[in-house]
DOKOLRO-695108 format. One line per 8 residues: number of its first residue (from 1); their letters; for each residue x, y, z of C-alpha. Coordinates in steps of 0.2 Angstrom, whole numbers. Each point is the difference from the previous one (the first is absolute). Example, Ala and Ser with C-alpha at 12.3 -4.5 7.8 and 13.67 -1.06 7.14 Angstrom:
1) as) 62 -22 39 ~ 6 17 -3
END
This chain:
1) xxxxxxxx) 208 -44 -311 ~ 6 14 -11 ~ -9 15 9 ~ 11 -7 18 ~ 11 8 -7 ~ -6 17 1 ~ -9 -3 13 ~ 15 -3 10
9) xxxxxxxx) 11 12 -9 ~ -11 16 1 ~ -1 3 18 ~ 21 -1 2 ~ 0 19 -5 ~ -18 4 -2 ~ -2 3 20 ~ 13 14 1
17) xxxxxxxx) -3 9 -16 ~ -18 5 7 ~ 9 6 14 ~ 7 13 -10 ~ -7 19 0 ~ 10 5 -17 ~ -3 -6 -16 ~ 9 -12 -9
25) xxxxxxxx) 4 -4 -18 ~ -10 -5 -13 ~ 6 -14 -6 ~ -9 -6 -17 ~ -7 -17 0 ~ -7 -10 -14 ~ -19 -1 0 ~ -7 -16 8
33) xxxxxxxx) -20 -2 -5 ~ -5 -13 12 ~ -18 -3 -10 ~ 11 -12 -11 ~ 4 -11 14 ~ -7 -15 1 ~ -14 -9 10 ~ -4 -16 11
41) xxxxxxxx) 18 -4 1 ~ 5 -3 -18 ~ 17 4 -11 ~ -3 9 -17 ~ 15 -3 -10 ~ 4 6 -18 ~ 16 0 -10 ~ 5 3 -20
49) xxxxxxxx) 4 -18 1 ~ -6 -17 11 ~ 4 -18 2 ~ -9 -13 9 ~ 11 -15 4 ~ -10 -15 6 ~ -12 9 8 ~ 11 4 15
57) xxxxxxxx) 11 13 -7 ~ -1 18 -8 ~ 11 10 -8 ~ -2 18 -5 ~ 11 12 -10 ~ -1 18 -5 ~ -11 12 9 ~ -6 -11 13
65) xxxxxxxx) -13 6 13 ~ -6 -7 15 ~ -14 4 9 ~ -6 -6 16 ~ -16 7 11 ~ 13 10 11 ~ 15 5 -13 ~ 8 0 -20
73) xxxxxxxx) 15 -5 -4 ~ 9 4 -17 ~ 15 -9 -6 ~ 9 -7 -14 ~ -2 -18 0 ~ -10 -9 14 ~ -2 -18 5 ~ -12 -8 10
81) xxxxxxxx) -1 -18 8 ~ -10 -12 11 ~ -16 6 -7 ~ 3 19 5 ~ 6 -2 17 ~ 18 4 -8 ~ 5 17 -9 ~ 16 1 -7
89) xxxxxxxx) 4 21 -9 ~ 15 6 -8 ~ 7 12 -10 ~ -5 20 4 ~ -13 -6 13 ~ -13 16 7 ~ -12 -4 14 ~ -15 11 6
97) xxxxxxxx) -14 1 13 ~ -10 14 6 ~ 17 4 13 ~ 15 -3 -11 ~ 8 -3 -14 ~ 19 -12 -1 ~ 9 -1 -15 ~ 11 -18 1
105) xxxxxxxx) 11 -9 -9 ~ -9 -17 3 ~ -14 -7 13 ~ -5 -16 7 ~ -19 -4 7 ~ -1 -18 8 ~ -16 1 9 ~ 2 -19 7
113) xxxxxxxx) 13 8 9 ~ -8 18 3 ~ 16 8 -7 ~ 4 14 -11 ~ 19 6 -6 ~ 5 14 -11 ~ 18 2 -4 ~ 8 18 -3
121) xxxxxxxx) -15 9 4 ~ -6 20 -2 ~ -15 6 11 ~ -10 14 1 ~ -13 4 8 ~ -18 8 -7 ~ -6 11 14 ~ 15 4 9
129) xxxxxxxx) 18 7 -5 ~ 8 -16 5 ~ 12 -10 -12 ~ 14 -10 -1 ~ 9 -18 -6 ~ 3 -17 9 ~ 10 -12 -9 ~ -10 -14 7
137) xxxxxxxx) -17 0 6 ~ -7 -14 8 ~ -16 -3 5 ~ -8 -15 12 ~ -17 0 5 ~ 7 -11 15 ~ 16 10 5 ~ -3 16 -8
145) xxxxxxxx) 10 14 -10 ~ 20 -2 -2 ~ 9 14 -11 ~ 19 0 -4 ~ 9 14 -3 ~ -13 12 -2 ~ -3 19 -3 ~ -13 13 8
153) xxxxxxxx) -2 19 -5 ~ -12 14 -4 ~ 9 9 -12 ~ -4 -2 -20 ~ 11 -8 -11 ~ 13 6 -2 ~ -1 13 14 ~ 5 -13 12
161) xxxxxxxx) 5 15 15 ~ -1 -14 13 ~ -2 -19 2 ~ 2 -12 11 ~ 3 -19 -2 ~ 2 -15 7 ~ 10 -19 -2 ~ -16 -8 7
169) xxxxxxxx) -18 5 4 ~ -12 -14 9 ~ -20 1 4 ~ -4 -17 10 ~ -19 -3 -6 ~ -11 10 14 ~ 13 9 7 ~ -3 18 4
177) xxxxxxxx) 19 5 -3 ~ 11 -2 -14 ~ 18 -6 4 ~ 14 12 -12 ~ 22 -6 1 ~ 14 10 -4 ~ -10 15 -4 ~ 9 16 -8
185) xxxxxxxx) -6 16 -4 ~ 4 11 -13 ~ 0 19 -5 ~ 3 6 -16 ~ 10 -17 -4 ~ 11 2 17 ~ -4 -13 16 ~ -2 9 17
193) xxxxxxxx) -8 -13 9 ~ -1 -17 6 ~ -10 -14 8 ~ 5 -18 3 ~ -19 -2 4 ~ -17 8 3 ~ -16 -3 1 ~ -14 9 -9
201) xxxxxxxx) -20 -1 0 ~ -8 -9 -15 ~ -19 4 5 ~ -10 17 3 ~ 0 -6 18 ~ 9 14 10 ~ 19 -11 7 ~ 12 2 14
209) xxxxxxxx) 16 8 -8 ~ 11 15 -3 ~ -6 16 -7 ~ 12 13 -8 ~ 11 9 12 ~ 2 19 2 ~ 16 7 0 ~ 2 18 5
217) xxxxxxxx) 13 15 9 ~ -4 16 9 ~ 10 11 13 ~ -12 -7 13 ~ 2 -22 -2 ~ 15 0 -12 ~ -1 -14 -11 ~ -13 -9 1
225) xxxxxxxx) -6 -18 -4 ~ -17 -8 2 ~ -7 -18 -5 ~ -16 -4 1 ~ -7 -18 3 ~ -19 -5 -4 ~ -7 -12 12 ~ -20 -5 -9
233) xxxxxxxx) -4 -9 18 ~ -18 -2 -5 ~ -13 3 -14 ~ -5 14 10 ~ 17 6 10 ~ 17 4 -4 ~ 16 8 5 ~ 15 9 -6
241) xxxxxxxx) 17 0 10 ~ 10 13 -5 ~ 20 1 9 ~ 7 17 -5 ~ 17 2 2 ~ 8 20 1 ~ 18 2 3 ~ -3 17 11
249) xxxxxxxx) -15 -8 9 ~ 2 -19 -1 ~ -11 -15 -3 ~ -19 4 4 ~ -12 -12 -3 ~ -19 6 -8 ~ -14 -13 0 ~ -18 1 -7
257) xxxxxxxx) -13 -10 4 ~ -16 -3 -10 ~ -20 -6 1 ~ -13 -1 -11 ~ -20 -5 3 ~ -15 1 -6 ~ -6 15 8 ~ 16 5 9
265) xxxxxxxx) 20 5 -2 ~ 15 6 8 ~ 18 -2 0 ~ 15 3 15 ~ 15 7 -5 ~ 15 1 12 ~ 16 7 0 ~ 15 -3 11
273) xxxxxxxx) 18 5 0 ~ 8 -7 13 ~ 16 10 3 ~ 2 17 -11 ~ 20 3 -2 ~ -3 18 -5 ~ -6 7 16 ~ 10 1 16
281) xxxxxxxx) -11 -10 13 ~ -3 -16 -16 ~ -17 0 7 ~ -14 -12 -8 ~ -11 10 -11 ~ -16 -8 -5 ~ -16 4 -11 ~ -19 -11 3
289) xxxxxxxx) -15 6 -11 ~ -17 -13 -2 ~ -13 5 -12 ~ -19 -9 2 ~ -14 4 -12 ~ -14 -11 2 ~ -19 -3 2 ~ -10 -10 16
297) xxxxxxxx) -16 2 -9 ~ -9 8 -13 ~ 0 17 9 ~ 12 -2 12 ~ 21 5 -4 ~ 15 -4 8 ~ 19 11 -4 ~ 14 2 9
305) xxxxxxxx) 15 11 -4 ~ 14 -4 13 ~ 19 6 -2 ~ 17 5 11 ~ 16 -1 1 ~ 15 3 10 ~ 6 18 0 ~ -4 16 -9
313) xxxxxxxx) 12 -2 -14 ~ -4 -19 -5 ~ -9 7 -19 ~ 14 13 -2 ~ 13 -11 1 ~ -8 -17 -5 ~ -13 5 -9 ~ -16 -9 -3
321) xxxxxxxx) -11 -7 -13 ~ -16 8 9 ~ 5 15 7 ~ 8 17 -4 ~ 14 8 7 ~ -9 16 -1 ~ -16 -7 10 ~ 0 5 21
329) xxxxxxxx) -11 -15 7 ~ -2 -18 -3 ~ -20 -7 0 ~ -6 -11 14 ~ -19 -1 -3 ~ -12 -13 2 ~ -19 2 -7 ~ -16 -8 0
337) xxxxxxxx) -14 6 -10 ~ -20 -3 -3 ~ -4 7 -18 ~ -21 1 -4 ~ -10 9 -13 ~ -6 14 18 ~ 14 -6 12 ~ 17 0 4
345) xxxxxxxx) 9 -4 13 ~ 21 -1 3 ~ 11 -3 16 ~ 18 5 -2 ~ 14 -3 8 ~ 12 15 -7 ~ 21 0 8 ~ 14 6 -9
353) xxxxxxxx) 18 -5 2 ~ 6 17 -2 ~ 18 6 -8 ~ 9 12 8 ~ -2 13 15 ~ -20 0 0 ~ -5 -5 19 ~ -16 9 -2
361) xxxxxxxx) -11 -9 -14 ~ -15 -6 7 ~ -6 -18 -4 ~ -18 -11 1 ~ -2 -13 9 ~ -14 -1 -6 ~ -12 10 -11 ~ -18 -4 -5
369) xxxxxxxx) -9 9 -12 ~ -20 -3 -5 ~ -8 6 -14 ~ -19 1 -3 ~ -10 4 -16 ~ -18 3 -4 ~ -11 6 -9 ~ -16 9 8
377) xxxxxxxx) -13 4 -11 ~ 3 5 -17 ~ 9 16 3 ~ 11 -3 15 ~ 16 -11 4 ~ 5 -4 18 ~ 18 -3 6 ~ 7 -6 14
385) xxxxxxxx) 21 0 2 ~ 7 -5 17 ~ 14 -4 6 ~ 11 -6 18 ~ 18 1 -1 ~ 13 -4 14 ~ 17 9 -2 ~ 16 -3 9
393) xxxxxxxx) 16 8 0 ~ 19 -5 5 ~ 3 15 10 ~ -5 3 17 ~ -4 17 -1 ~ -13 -1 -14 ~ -16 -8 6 ~ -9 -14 -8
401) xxxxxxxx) -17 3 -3 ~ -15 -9 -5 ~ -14 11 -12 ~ -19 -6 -7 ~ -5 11 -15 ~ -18 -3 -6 ~ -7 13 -14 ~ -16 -2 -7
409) xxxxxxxx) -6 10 -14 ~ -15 1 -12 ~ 1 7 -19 ~ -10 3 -14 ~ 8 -4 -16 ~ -5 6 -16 ~ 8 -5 -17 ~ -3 3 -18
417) xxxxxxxx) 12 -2 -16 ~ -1 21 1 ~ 10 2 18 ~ -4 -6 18 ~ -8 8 17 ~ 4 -8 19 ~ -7 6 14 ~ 6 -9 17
425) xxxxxxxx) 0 3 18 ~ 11 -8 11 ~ 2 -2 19 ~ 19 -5 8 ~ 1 -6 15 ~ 15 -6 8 ~ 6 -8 17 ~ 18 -2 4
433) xxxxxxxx) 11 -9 16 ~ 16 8 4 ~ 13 -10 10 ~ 10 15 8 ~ 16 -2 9 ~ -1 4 17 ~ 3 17 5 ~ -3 3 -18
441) xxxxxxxx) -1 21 -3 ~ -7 7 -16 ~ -17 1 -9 ~ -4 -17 -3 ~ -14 -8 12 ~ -4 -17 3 ~ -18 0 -6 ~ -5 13 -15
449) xxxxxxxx) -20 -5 -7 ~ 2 13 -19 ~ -17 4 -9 ~ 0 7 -15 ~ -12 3 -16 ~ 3 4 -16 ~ -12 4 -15 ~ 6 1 -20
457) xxxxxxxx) -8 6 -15 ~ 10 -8 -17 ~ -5 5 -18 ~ 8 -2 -18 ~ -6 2 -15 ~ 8 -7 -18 ~ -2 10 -13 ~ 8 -4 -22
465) xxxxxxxx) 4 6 -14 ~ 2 -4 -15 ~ -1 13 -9 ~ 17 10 8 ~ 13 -7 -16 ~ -6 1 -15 ~ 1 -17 -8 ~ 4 -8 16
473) xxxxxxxx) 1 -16 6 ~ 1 3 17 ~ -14 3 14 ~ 3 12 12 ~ -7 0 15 ~ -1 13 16 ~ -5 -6 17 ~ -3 13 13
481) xxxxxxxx) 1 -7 16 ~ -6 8 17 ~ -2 -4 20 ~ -4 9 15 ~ 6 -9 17 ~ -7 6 17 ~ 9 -13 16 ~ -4 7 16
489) xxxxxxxx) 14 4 13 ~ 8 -11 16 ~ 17 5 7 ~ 10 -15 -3 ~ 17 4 9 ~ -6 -15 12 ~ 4 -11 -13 ~ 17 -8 -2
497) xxxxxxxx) 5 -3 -19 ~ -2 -18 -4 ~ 1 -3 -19 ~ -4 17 -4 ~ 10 11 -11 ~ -4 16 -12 ~ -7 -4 -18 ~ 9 8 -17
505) xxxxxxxx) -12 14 -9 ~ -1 -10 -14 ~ -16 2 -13 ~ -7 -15 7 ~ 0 4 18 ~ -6 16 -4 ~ -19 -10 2 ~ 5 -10 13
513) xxxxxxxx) -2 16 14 ~ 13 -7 10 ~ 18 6 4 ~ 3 -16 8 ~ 3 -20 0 ~ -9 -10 14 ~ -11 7 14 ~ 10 8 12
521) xxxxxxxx) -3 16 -7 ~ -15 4 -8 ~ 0 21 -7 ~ -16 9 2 ~ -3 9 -17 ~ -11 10 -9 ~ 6 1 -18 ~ -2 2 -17
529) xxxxxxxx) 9 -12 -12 ~ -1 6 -17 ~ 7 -12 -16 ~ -1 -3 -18 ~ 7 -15 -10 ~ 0 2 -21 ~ 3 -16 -11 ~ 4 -2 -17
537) xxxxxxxx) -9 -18 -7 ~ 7 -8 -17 ~ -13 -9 -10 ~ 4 -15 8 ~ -2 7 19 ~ 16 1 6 ~ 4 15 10 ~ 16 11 -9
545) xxxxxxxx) 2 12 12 ~ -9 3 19 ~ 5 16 7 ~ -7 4 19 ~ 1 16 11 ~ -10 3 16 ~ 0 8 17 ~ -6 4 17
553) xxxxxxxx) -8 15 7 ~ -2 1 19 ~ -14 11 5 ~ 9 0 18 ~ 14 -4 7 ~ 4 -18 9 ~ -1 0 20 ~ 9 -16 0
561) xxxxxxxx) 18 3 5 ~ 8 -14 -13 ~ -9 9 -14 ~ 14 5 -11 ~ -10 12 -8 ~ 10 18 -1 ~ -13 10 -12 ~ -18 -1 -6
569) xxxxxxxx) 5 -8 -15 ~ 7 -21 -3 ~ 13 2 -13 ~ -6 -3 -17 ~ 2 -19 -5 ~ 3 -4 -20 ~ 5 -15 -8 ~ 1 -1 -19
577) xxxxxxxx) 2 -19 -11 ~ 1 4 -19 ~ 4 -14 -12 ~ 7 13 -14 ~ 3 -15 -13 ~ 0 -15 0 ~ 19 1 6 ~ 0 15 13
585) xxxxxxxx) -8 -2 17 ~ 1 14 11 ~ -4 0 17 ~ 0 13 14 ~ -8 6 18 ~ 1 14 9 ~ -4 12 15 ~ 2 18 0
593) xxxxxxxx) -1 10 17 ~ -14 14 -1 ~ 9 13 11 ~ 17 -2 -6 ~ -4 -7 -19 ~ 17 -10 2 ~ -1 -19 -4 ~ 0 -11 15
601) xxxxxxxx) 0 -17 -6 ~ 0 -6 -21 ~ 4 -16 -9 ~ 2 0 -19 ~ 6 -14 -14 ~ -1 -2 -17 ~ 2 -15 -10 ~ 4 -6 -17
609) xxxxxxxx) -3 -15 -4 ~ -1 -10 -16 ~ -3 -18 8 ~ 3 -9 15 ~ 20 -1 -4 ~ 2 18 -7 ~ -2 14 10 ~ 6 15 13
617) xxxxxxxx) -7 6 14 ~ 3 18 8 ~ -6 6 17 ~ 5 13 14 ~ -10 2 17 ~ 2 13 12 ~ -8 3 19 ~ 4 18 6
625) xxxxxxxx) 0 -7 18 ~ -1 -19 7 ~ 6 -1 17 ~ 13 17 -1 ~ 7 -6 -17 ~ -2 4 -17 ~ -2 -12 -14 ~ 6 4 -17
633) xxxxxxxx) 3 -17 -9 ~ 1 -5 -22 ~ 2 -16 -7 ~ -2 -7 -16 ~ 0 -17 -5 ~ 0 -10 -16 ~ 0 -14 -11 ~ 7 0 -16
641) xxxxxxxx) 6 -17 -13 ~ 17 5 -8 ~ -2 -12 -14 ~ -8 -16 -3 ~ 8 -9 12 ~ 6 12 13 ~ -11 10 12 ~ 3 13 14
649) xxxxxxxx) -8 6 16 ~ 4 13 12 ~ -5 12 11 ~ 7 15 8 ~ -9 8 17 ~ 10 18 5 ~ -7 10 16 ~ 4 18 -4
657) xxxxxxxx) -1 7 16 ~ 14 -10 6 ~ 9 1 -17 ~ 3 -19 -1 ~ -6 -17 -9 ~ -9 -9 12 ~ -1 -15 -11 ~ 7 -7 -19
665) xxxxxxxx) -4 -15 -8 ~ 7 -8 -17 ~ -5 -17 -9 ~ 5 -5 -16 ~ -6 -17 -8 ~ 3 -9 -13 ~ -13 -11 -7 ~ -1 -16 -13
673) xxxxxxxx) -13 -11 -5 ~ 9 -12 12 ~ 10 9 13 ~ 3 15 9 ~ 11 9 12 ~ -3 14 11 ~ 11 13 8 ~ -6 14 11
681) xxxxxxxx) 9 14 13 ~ -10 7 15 ~ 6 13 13 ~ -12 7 10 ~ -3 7 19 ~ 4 -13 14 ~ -13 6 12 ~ 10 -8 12
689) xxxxxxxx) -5 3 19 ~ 14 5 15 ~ 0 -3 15 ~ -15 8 6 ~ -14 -4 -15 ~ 2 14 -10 ~ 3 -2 -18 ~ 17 5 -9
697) xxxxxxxx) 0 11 -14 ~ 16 0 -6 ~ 4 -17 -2 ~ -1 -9 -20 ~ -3 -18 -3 ~ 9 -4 -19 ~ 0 -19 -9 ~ 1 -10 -14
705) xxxxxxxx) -10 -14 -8 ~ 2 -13 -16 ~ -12 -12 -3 ~ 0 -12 -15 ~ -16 -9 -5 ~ -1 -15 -11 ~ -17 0 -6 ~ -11 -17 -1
713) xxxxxxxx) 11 -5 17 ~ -12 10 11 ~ -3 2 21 ~ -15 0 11 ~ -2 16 1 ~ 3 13 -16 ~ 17 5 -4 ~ 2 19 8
721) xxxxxxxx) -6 15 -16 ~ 12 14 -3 ~ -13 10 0 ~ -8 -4 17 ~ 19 4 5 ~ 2 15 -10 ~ -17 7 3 ~ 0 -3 20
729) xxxxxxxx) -15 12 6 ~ -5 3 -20 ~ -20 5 0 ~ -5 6 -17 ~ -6 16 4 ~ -17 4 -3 ~ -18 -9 6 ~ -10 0 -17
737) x) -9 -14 -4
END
């Protein structure tokens, strides 16, 4: 009877403090050793003083203790009647189980009745940050828990930042909900909210219910105002019903449903805003995503990736939990796949809901690819890729086209802990089906059958030493690395471009031999790639710094007419990770044009970094030339605590060719055990798009956001971080392991 107490009381605030992502006081607890409990249902008790009146009576005084198989009780002076099925404790009472501990004033135990009481009552729990006073506590094994004037907080003694209380709180027996009147909440000793009535989950069982709401204001919504509401429909499915209401835009209405089985999951979310206030034609403007992952069999997978929306500037202005503002297409795939220790097999289905002015992207409806492994012999590995696409487009005057790629190739591997050799031949053959307008005019033919063969020759060797530092404890390596790369020649001007586009001359497509993505253009080659990575290994084989540099060597010039090629010479390819200490990370990549020597494309940043919570990242990039325009952008970012309780974050991105900010951000939090509040300032690049799809580059988003967070009264989903905010984009900026 005495440990339904806790078992009641413990879930009332146990359910949401897990919910919690920060960490909450520690509150400390007296130590409860539960091997002093007592067995097979009987009650130790033992007191400085007993009497025994007529064997149905017992009176105890001075440092009585009770102790049951499930809980102790400590008091002053104790009585017990009806042969122990009546506990009467007074006088500095103290009761303890494995989950809490009440100090009371006086408690009553009729287990005829199945009823306990405890008057003026102070709880704490063990495990959780949870305390708080009642000054009745009743407790019916028929009717349930009944408290009267009673107290809940997180905050130590003393420290009491918030609280809330409540005239009444009633638990029916078996009822998954908890009932709470005239409910006040307080901060710093100050009311600032009210409830006549609310409900509240009592078991770990997900409930039905409000989650906390997100207040917000930015140039694009005005102020904003969003409650969420759980639905837990099912075990297995929920929902969450979300009205948002924006003084610029108006009330929008964001849903999310959930599944969950065995082998499979999803969830749909939509989106709808029936009239926007803010633009001149109040259309609807609407957002649909569904996400599938599941599995039909051991080897066989099911996903689908399906969103749209309304209109090209639905993320800019609305933005959206599950896309970027910056990004230029929405997915729309669907995918089967077949995964075995030689085969595999997928069958795509691969559309885009493309943002702004891009007509011309190509989708597949659908793709199928086959992959075949085997070994043949002891020395030689067969492979066999194919693949059948069907690519539409929305204009008219591109063609759809139809194309079935099949490349066998055979290879002889050879690998040692010393380096590696491969040798591997390989034959591309390649059918496609063009769907021409009529009365079309231009290169492209209907039918184009390309053959193509392609031989490679890959070698690297590793080489340490460890005797380059004296003293050292660190491992250097050098690994030379070398490839020669002959493809036979086909003119390819036949070919439309399909999902074809020119590759970056990083280090690692250096070794790839191909200036492409996709089959539509395939460069004939015969080349020379020359490269060399050096490590340095601690004693505990972890790489602190890897510094690559390669390139390519044509021994003739391309005949293919899409070969951007313009010397004999790639440019020369060099990336560089160096962990200097154990607080500086340096990071860089970089190509240098042979003939010119100017830089055409680098990245570097550099971090210090004391923990997760400390640090500042720097970082410039620059492209000579993408699409006509130069790109000269810096940035740094940083995250910094101030004192104890106060921490800051903020980033800062400038674009030095334009001489602007193209985007600030400021968050500043303050932090206790049991509460926070969050500030933060953003102004960056609308992206909006006009009238004919092509993206604004003058136009700046700015807003403002507060959010307070009482902790141990938690959500469904984890309170927002600062630092996910504040660090948007943030990559630490090196690749060691």
């Amino acid at each position: 009877m005495i440990k339904l107490f806790s078992t009641i009381m413990l879930p009332l605030f146990a359910l949401n403090v897990s919910a919690q992502s920060v960490e909450l006081c520690v509150v400390p607890t007296n130590e409860f050793d539960s091997s002093v409990l007592t067995k097979d249902n009987k009650v130790s008790v033992s007191a400085l003083n007993a009497q025994l009146i007529q064997n149905q009576t017992a009176l105890f005084n001075g440092n009585v203790e009770i102790i049951s198989p499930d809980a102790i009780i400590n008091a002053d002076i104790a009585r017990i009647d009806n042969n122990g099925r009546q506990v009467t404790a007074s006088g500095d009472v103290l009761y303890r189980d494995n989950d809490l501990q009440v100090e009371s004033q006086g408690v009553e135990v009729n287990t005829d009745l199945k009823l306990l009481q405890m008057q003026d009552t102070e709880y704490q729990f063990k495990d959780i940050a949870g305390r708080g006073s009642a000054d009745l506590l009743s407790l019916s094994g028929e009717q349930g828990l009944r408290l009267e004037e009673v107290t809940f907080t997180t905050c130590p003694k003393g420290g009491e930042d918030w609280r809330m209380s409540a005239s009444e709180i009633v638990i029916e027996k078996d009822s998954p909900f908890g009932e709470a009147y005239n409910t006040k909440f307080y901060l710093g000793g100050v009311p600032v909210f009210w409830l006549p009535y609310f409900a509240f989950p009592v078991t770990a069982e997900r409930q039905s219910g409000l989650l906390f709401p997100n207040i917000g204001s930015s140039s694009q919504t005005g102020v904003e105002y969003e409650q969420p509401v759980y639905w837990n429909i099912a075990p297995n499915y929920d929902a969450t019903i979300s009205p948002r209401l924006m003084t610029n835009r108006g009330l929008q209405l964001k849903t999310e449903f959930r599944y969950l089985f065995s082998q499979n999951q999803g969830e749909l979310q939509l989106e709808y805003l029936p009239n926007d206030i803010d633009t001149a034609e109040t259309d609807e403007r609407y957002f649909y995503r569904y996400l599938h992952q599941g599995k039909i069999s051991d080897n066989w997978n099911l996903n689908v990736d399906f969103s749209g929306i309304s209109d090209d500037n639905y993320i800019v202005d609305l933005g959206s939990d599950y896309y970027n503002r910056a990004d230029t297409h929405l997915y729309r795939q669907m995918g089967l796949s077949y995964y075995s220790n030689n085969l595999d097999f997928s069958l795509q289905f691969r559309d885009f809901e493309v943002i702004g002015d891009h007509p011309d992207v190509y989708r597949a409806l659908p793709e199928m690819k086959l992959n075949y492994e085997a070994n043949l012999g002891e020395f030689i590995d067969f492979n066999l890729s194919t693949e059948a696409a069907y690519f539409e487009n929305n204009l008219d005057t591109l063609p759809n086209a139809f194309r079935v790629h099949i490349e066998p190739s055979l290879s002889i591997p050879y690998q040692r802990a010393w380096g590696e050799l491969l040798a591997e031949v390989s034959a591309l053959q390649t059918y496609y089906e063009q769907d021409l307008v009529d009365n079309y005019v231009g290169p492209l033919t209907e039918s184009v059958s390309r053959t193509i063969g392609q031989g490679r020759l890959y070698g690297s060797l590793i080489f340490e030493n460890t005797e380059l530092f004296e003293k050292s404890e660190y491992l250097l390596t050098f690994e030379p690395k070398a490839q020669y790369l002959y493809t036979s020649f086909e003119e390819q001007s036949e070919i439309g471009f399909y999902d074809t586009t020119p590759l970056l001359t990083t280090f690692n497509n250096l070794f790839r031999g191909q200036e492409f993505t996709g089959l539509d253009r395939i460069n004939d080659n015969n080349q020379f790639t020359l490269g060399a990575t050096a490590r340095l290994i601690d004693q505990q084989n972890r790489e602190k710094l890897v510094l690559s540099i390669g390139q390519i060597f044509y021994l003739q010039e391309s005949k293919l007419i899409s070969s951007v090629r313009d010397n004999n010479r790639s440019a020369l390819a060099a990336e560089l990770d160096w962990q200097v200490n154990q607080r500086w990370f340096l990071h860089s990549d970089i190509q240098v044009a042979t003939e010119t020597q100017k830089v055409e494309r680098s990245s570097i940043a550099t971090e210090y970094r004391i923990d997760d919570n400390k640090l500042i990242q720097m970082n410039h990039r620059f492209i000579r030339d993408l699409s006509g325009e130069e790109i000269n952008q810096f940035g740094i970012s940083a995250s910094w605590p101030l004192t104890k309780n106060w921490h800051w974050v903020g980033r800062w991105y400038r674009d030095a060719e334009l001489s602007r900010t193209t985007e600030s951000f400021m968050g500043l939090q303050y932090e206790s055990c049991c509460w926070a509040i969050r500030m933060t300032y953003q102004r960056n690049l609308s992206n909006r798009f006009d009238d004919t799809g092509l993206r604004s580059t003058n136009e700046f988003d700015s807003g403002i956001a507060m959010q307070f967070i009482i902790k141990g009264i938690g959500s469904r989903k984890r309170n927002s971080d600062i630092l996910e905010q504040g660090m948007f984009g943030y990559r630490q900026p090196y690749v060691l392991n």
